[in-house]
C-alpha positions as CSV (number, residue, x, y, z in Angstrom):
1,X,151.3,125.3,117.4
2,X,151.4,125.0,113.7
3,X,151.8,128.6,113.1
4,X,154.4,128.9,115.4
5,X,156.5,125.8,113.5
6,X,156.0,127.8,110.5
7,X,157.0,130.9,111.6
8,X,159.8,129.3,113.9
9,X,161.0,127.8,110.0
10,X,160.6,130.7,107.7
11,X,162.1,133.5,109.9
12,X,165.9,131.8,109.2
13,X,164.8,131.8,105.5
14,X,163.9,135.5,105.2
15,X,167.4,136.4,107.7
16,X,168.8,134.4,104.6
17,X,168.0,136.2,102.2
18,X,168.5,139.3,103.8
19,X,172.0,138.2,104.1
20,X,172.7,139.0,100.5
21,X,172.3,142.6,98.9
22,X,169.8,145.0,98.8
23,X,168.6,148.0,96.6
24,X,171.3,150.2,95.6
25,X,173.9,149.2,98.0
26,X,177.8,150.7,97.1
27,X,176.0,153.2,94.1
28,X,176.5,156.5,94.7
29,X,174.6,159.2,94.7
30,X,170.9,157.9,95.0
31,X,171.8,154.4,96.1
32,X,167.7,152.7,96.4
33,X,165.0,152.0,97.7
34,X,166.9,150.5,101.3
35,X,168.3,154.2,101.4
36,X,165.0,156.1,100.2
37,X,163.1,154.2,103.5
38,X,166.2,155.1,105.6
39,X,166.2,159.0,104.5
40,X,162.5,158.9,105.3
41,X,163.6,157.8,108.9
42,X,165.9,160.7,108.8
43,X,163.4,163.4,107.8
44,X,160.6,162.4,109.8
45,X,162.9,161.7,112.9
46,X,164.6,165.9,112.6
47,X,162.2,168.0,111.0
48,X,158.7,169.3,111.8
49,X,155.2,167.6,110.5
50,X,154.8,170.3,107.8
51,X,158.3,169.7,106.5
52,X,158.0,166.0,105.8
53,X,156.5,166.5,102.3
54,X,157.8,170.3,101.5
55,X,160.6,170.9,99.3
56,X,163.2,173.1,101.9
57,X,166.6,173.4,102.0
58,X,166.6,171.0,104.9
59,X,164.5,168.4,102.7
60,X,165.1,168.6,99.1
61,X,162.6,166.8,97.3
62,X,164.9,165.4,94.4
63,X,166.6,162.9,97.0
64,X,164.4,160.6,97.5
65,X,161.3,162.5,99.1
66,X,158.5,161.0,101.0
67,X,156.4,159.9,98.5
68,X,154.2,157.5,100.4
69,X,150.8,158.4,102.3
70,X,151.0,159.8,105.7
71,X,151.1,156.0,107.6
72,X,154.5,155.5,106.1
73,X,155.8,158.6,107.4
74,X,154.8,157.7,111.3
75,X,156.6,154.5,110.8
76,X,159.8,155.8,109.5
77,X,159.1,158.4,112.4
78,X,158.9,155.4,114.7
79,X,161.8,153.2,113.2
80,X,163.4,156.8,113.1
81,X,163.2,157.3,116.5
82,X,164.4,153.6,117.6
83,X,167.5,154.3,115.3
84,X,168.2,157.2,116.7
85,X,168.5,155.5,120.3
86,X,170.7,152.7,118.6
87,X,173.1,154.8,116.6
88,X,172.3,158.2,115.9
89,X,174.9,158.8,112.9
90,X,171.8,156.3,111.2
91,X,169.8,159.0,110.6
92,X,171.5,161.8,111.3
93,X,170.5,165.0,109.2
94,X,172.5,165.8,105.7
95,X,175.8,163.5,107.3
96,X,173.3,160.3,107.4
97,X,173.1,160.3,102.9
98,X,174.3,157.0,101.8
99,X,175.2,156.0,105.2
100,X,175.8,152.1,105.3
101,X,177.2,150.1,108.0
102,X,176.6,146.3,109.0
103,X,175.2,147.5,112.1
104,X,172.6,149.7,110.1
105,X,171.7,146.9,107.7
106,X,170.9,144.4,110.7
107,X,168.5,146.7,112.3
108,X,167.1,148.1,108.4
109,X,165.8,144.4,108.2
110,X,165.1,143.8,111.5
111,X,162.5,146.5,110.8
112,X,161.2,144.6,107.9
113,X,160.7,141.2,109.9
114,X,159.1,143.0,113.1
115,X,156.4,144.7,110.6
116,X,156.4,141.0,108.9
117,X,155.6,139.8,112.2
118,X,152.9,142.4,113.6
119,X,150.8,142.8,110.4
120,X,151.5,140.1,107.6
121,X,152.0,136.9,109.7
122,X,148.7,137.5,111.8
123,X,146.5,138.1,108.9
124,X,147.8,135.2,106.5
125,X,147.8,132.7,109.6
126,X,143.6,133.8,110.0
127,X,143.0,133.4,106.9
128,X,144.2,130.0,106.4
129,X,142.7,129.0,109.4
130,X,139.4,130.1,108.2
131,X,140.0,128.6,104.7
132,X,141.5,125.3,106.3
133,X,138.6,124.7,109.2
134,X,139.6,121.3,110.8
135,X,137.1,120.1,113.0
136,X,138.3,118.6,116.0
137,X,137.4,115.0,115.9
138,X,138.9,115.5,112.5
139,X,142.1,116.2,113.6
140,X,145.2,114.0,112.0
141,X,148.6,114.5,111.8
142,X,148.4,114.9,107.4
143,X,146.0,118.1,108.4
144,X,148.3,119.7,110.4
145,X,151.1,118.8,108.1
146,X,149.1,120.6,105.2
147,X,148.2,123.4,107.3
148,X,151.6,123.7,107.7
149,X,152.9,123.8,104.3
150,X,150.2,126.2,103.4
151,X,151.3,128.7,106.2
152,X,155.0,128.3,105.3
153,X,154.4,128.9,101.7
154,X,152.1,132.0,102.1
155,X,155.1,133.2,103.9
156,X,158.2,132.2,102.0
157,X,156.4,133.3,98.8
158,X,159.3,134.2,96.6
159,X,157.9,137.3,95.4
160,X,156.7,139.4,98.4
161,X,160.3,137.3,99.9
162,X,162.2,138.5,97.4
163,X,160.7,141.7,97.7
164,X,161.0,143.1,101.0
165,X,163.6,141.4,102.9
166,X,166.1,141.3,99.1
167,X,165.6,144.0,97.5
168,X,164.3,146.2,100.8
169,X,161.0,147.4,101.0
170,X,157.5,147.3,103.7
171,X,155.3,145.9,100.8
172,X,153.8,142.8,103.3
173,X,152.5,145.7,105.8
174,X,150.0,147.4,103.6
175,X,149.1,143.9,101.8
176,X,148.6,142.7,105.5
177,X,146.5,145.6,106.5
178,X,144.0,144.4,102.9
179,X,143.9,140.8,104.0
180,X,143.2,141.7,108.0
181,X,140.3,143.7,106.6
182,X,139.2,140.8,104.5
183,X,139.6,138.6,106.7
184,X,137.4,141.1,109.4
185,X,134.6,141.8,106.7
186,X,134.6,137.8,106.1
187,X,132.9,137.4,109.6
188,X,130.6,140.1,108.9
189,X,133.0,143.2,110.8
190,X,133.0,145.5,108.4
191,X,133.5,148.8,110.0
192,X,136.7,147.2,111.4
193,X,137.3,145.8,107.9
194,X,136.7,149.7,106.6
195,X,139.2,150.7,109.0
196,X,141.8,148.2,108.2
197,X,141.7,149.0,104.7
198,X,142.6,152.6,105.0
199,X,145.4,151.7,107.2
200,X,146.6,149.8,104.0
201,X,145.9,152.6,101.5
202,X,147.2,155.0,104.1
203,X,150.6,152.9,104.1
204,X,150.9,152.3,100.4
205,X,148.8,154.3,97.8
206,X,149.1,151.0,95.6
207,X,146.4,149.6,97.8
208,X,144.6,151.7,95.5
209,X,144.3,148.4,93.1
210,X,142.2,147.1,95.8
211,X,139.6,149.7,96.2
212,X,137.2,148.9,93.6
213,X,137.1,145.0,95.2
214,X,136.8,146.2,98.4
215,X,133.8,148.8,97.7
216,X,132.2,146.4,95.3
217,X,132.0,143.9,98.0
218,X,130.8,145.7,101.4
219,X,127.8,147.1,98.6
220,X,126.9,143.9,98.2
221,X,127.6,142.9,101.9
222,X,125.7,145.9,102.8
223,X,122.5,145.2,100.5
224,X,122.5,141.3,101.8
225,X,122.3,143.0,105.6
226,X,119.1,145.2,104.4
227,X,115.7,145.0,105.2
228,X,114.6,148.1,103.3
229,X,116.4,150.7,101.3
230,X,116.7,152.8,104.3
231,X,118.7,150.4,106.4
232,X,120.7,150.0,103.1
233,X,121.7,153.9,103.0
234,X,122.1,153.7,106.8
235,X,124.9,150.8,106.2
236,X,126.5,152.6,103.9
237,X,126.4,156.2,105.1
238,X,128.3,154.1,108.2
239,X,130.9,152.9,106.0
240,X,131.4,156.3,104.7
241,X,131.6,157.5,107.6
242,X,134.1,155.2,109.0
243,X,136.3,156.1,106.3
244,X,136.5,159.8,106.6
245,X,137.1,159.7,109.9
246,X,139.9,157.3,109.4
247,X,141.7,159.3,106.8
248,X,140.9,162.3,109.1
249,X,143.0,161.0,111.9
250,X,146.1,160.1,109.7
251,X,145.7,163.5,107.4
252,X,144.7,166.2,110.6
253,X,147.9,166.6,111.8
254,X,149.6,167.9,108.3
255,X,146.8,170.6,108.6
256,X,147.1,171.2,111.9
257,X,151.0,171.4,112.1
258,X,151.5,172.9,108.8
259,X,154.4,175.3,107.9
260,X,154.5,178.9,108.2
261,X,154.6,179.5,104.6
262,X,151.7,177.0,103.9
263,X,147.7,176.7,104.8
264,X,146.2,174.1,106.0
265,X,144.8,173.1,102.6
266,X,148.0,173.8,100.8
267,X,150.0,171.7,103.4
268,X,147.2,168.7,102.1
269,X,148.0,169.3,98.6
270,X,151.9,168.9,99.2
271,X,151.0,165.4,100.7
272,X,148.7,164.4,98.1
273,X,150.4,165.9,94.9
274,X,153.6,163.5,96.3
275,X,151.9,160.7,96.0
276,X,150.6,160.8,92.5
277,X,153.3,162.2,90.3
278,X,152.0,161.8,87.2
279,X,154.8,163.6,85.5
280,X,157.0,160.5,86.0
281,X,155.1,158.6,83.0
282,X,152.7,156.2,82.5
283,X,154.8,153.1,83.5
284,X,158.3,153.5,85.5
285,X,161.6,151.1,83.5
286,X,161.1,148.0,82.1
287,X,157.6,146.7,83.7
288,X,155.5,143.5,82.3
289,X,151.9,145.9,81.7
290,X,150.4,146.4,78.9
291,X,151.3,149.8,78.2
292,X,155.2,149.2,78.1
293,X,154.8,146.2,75.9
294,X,153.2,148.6,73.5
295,X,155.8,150.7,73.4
296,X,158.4,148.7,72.6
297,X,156.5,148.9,69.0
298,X,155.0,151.8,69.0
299,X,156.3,154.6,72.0
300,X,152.8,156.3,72.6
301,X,154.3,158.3,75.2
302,X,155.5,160.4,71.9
303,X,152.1,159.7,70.5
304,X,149.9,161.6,73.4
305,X,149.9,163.6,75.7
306,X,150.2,162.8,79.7
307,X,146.7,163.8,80.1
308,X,145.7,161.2,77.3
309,X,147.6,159.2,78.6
310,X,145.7,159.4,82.1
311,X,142.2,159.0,80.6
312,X,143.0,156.1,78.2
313,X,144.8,153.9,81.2
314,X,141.8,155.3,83.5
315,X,138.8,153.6,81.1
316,X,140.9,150.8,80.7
317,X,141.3,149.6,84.0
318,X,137.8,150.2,84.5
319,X,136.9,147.9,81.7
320,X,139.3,145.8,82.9
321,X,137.8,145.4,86.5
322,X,134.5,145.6,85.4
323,X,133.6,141.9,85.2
324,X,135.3,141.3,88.6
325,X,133.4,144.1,90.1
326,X,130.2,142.5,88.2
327,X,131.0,138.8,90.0
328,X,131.3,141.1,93.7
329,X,127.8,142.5,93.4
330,X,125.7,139.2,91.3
331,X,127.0,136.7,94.3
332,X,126.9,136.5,98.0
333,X,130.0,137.2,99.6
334,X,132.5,134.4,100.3
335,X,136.1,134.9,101.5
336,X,137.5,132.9,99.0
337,X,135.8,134.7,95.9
338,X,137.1,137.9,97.3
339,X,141.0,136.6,97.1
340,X,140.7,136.0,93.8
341,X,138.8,139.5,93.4
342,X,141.7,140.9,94.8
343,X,143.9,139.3,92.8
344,X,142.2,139.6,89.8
345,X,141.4,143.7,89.9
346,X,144.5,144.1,91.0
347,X,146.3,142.5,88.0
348,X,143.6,144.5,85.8
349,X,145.7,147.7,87.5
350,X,148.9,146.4,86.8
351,X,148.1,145.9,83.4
352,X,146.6,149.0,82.1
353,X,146.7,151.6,84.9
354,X,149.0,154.6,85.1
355,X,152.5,154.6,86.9
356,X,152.8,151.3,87.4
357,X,155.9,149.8,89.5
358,X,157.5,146.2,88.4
359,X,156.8,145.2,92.3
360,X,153.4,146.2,92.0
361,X,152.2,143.1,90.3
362,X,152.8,141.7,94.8
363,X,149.2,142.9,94.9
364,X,147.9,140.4,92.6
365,X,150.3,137.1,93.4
366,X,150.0,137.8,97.2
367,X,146.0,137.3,97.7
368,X,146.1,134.3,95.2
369,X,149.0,132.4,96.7
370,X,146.2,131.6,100.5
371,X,144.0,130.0,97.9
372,X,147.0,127.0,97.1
373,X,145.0,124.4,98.5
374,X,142.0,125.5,95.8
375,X,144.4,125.2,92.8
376,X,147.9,124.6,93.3
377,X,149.1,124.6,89.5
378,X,147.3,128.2,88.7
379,X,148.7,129.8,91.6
380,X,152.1,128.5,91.8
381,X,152.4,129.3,88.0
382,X,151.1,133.0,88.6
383,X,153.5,133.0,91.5
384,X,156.6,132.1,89.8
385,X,155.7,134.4,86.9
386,X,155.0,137.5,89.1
387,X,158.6,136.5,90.8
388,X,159.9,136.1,87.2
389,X,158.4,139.9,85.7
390,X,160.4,141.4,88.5
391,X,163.8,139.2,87.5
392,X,165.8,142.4,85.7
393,X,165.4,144.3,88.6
394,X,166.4,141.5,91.1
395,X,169.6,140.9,89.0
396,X,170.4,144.1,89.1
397,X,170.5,144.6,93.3
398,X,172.5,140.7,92.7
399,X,169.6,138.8,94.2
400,X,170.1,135.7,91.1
401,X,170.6,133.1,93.6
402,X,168.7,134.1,96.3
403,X,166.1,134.1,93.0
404,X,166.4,130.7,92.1
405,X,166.4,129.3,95.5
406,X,163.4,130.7,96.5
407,X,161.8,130.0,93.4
408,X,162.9,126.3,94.2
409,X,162.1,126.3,97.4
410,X,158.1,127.5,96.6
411,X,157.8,124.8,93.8
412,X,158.6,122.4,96.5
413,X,156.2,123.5,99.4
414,X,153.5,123.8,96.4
415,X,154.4,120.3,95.7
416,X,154.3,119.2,99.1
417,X,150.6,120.9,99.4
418,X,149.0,119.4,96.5
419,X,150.3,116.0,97.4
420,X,148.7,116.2,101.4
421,X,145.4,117.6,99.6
422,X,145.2,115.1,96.9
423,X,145.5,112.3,99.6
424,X,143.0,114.2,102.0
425,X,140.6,114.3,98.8
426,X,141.2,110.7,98.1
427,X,139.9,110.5,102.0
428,X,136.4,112.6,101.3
429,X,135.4,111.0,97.9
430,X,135.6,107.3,100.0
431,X,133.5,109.0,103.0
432,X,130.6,110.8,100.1
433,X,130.7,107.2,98.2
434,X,129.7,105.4,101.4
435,X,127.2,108.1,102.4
436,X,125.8,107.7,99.5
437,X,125.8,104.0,99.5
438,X,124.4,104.2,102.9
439,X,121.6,106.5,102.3
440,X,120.3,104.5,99.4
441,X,120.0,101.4,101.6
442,X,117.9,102.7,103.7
443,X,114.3,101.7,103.7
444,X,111.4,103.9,104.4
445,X,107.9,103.1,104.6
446,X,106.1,104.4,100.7
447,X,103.1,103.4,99.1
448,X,103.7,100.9,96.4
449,X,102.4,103.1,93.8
450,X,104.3,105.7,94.8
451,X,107.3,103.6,94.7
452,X,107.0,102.9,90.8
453,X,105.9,106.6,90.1
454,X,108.9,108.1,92.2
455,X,111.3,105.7,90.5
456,X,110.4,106.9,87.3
457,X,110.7,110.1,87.6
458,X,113.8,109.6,89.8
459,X,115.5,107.6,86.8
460,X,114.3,110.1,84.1
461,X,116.0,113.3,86.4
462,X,118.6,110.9,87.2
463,X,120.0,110.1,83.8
464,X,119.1,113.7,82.5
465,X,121.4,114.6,85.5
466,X,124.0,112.3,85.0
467,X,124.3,113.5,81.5
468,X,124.3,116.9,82.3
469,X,127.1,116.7,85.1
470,X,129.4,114.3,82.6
471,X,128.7,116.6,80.4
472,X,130.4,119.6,82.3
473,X,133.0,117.4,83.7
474,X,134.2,116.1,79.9
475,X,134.5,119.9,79.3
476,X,136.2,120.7,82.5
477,X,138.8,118.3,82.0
478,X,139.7,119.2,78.3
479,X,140.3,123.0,79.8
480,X,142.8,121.3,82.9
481,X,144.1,119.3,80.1
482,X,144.8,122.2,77.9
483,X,145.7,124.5,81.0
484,X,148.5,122.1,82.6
485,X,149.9,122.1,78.8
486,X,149.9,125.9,78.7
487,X,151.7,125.8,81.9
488,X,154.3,123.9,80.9
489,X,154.9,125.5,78.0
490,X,155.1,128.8,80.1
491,X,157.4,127.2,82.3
492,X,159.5,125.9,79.3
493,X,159.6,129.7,78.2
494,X,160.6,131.2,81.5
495,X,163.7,128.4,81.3
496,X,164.6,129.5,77.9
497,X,165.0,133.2,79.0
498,X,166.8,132.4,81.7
499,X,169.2,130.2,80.2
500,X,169.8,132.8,77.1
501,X,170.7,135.7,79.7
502,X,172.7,133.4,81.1
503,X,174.9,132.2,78.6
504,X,174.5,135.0,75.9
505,X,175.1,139.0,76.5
506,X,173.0,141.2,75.5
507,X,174.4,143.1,72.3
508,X,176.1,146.3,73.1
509,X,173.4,148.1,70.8
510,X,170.9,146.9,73.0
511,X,172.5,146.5,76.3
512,X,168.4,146.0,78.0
513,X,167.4,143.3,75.3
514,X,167.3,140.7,78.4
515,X,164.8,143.2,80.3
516,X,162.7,144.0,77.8
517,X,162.3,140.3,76.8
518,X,161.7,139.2,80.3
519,X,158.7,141.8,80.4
520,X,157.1,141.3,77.5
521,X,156.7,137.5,78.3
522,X,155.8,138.3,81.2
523,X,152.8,140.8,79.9
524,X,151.8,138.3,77.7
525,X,151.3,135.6,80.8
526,X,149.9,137.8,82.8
527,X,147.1,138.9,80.4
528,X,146.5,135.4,79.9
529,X,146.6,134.8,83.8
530,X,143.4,137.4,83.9
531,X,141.3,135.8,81.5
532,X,142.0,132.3,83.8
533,X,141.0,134.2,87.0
534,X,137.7,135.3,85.2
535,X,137.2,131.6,84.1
């Protein structure tokens, strides 16, 4: 029932916001990304498999060609085909370039909040239910009320919002494949959560950023299940396995139905070589990574060379995610550790891997923002600045006040959700304390002398203990201390940038000052934001 009032609420929002324009609308001759998923529906719906990612006179390559892993072409073939039922002048081939219509908008989102609806919704809704497990003779109405602001929150999140049903894109499917296949491998299915997993890196090869997390884990996973090293190899030669055969399914049919001029193994390369275009450079406009914020004093793309290029973002990322990946394999698996994973090797890809998109950093904010209810400041602050790091690009498609009312709208939910947990903790601490005083009250049947020499050593653990855990808990408060002020001083920046853009052009010499700025801050954050997720 809770779901359902959630859902029943943030469907309205995300027609809302849909209302308003998308990528490239009125802007001749490439238009965006609304029109690169709509020319995808037009390929895939009027020429053969072994076309789809072939340059032809029929598909020229330079207008927005498929670029995305095979899953994404079956669902513009599918959206294609339902389209072409609705209004075939949609995706009609050559005449359909550019084509816009109120009727073709309605049913281009409508495809965004069905997929919202099969994949993301489903896997955000287990998840917090497994995070948030209510017993039933614990059951009040402040529960559900949290439960509820959790699940309306992981689905108005302003960035993923902001995202997919503003600007136009299918970013929640993939990232709703990765948390179904967490939230599968959390109850110990993880052939299903294998499977799962390559749907998303199927759909999106961004999902890429989650591969080390995800391999990492089910090692560790598989070593916990073990009883000897054979069992081990067995687990994992069925996870291998499970993969290949996955990929095989979604890849076959490009060999299989390749074009007359092609092989089957040159027909693979034209899919694969599509989907990492390295030529493009190492990062794509004005993005909030390392690598750009380096350039802006020094260009290195005039420094080395793309292959360097490749190799110095390649060991960087892996030095990057090392630590994560170390934290996967030294302790047992829990489904909350493995958000944060997620989150946090995924922002070590955004930050120093090659080719990286400004909406990429959804991979990193996304996972983080189920775990609220753990630590509402950190991940409404990475929220907002994720949603921030993507605010030149938003501006441009005229998203500002869908912007700021979404970013409004997500500080109030957070606000809402730590107020019901800080009330429901208030609940707990009375219940331990009367446990406790409970448990020491009662009287059990010891030797006298045994009393005396158990109370000494019980007072000498006892105050080495206390000391110990006051210790720890003077230190943990300085770093919250000193962590809410570094919010707030982040949040005092954000404001400042905003309001400057606002109310000051950019010089004409440097018409992008705005952009730049925006992403640098944001790099800076974010690099900050990694150390915190390592803390």
């Amino acid at each position: 029932v809770t779901m359902m009032n959630a859902v029943f609420v943030a469907l309205p929002i995300k027609f809302a916001v849909g209302i308003w324009n998308y990528s490239g609308i009125g802007t001749p001759p490439m238009y965006g990304d609304k029109e690169a998923q709509r020319h995808w529906m037009e390929i895939t719906t009027n020429l053969p498999i072994g076309d789809w990612y072939r340059n032809s006179s029929n598909n020229d390559l330079l207008y927005w060609g498929l670029d995305y892993p095979p899953l994404t072409a079956y669902h513009s073939q599918l959206c294609g085909t339902v389209a072409k039922t609705i209004n075939p002048s949609m995706v009609e081939l050559f005449t359909s370039r550019g084509y816009e219509s109120i009727q073709e908008k309605i049913f281009m989102r409508n495809t965004v909040q069905i997929s919202d609806i099969l994949v993301f919704i489903p896997a955000v809704t287990l998840i917090v239910s497994h995070i948030i497990r209510i017993q039933k003779d614990q059951l009040s109405i402040r529960a559900e009320i949290e439960r509820f602001f959790i699940l309306l929150w992981c689905f108005l999140q302003p960035a993923l919002l902001l995202i997919d049903h503003g600007h136009f894109q299918y970013n929640s499917v993939c990232i709703g494949f990765a948390l179904l296949a967490s939230y599968a491998i959390s109850k110990d299915y993880d052939i299903l959560g294998s499977i799962l997993f390559c749907l998303s890196l199927n759909f999106k090869q961004m999902s890429l950023y989650y591969a080390l997390i995800f391999f990492f884990a089910l090692l560790r996973k598989s070593f916990d299940r073990s009883s000897s090293f054979i069992t081990f190899l067995i687990n994992i030669l069925k996870l291998a396995i499970t993969v290949i055969l996955t990929f095989l399914i979604f890849w076959l049919p490009f060999c299989y139905w390749h074009h007359s001029e092609e092989t089957c193994f040159s027909s693979l390369q034209l899919v694969l070589y599509r989907q990492f275009p390295f030529s493009r450079g190492i990062f794509e406009d004005k993005v909030a990574n390392l690598w750009y914020t380096i350039s802006v004093m020094i260009d290195i793309r005039q420094i080395l060379s793309t292959h360097q290029l490749v190799i110095c973002s390649f060991f960087l990322t892996i030095l990057l995610n090392f630590p994560v990946c170390l934290n996967l394999l030294w302790f047992k698996f829990s489904l909350k550790r493995f958000l944060l994973a997620l989150s946090n090797g995924s922002l070590a890809f955004f930050l120093a891997s090659y080719q990286v998109h400004e909406k990429s950093i959804l991979l990193a904010v996304v996972p983080l923002a189920l775990l609220i209810r753990e630590d509402p400041a950190l991940v409404t602050w990475l929220q907002l600045l994720g949603t921030f790091s993507m605010f030149p690009l938003l501006v441009k498609d005229g998203l500002r006040i869908p912007y700021v009312a979404c970013c409004a709208l997500a500080a109030s939910l957070s606000y809402s959700i730590a107020l019901c947990h800080d009330d429901d903790d208030g609940g707990e601490e009375r219940k331990e304390s009367t446990a406790a005083v409970n448990s020491s009250n009662t009287i059990t049947e010891i030797p006298p002398k045994a009393i005396t020499t158990t109370r000494n050593t019980t007072a000498t653990t006892t105050s080495t203990t206390t000391a110990s855990t006051t210790e720890t808990a003077a230190y943990s408060s300085i770093f919250k201390q000193f962590r809410l002020l570094f919010f707030i001083l982040s949040y005092i920046g954000m404001v400042l940038l905003h309001i400057l853009e606002l109310y000051w052009p950019a010089p004409t010499r440097y018409p992008d000052l705005y952009a730049a700025l925006f992403s640098i801050y944001g790099a800076l954050n974010l690099c900050l934001a990694y150390l915190m997720g390592l803390y």
